[in-house]
C-alpha positions as CSV (number, residue, x, y, z in Angstrom):
1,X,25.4,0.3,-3.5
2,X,24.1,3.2,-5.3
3,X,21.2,3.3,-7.7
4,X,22.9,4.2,-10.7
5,X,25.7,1.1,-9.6
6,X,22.5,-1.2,-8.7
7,X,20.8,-0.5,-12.5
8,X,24.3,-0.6,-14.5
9,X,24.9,-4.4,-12.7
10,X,25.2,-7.9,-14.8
11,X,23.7,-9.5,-11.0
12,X,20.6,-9.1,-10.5
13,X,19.5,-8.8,-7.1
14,X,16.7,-11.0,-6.3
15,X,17.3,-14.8,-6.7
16,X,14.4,-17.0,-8.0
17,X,14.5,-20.7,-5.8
18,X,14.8,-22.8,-8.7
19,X,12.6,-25.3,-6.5
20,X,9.4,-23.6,-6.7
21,X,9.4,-25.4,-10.7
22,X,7.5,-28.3,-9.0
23,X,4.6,-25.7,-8.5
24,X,4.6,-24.4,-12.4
25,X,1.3,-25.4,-13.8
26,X,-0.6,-26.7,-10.6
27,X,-3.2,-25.1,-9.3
28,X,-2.1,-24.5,-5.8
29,X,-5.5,-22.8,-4.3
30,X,-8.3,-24.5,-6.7
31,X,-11.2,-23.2,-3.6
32,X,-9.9,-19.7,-4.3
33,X,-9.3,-19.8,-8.2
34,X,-12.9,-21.1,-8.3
35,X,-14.1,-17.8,-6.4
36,X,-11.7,-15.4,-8.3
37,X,-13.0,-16.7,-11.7
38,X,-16.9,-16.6,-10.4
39,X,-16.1,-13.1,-9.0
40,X,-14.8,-11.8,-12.4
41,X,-17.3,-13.4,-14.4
42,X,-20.2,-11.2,-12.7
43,X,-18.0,-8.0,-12.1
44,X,-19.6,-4.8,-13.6
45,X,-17.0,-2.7,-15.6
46,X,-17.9,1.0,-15.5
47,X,-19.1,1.9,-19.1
48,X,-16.8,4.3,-20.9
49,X,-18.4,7.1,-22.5
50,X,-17.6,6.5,-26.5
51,X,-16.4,9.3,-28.2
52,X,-18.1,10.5,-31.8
């Protein structure tokens, strides 16, 4: 297919498993969630000069 056929299509093109529901709302890597939320919490943001 061509691009312009692929973006005018009702179909899309990937297909979503409707098994992976049973996952929604559970955390699946809490070890790793912990460490991404610590990480973030003490990340340093560069400071954007404000304009006046």
């Amino acid at each position: 297919m061509k691009i312009e056929e692929l973006n005018n299509a009702k179909i899309p093109i990937v297909k979503i498993d409707t098994e992976l529901e049973r996952f929604r709302g559970r955390e699946l890597f809490p070890k790793k969630l912990a460490l991404a939320k610590k990480m973030l919490a003490n990340a340093r943001l560069p400071k954007h000069p404000t304009e006046e």
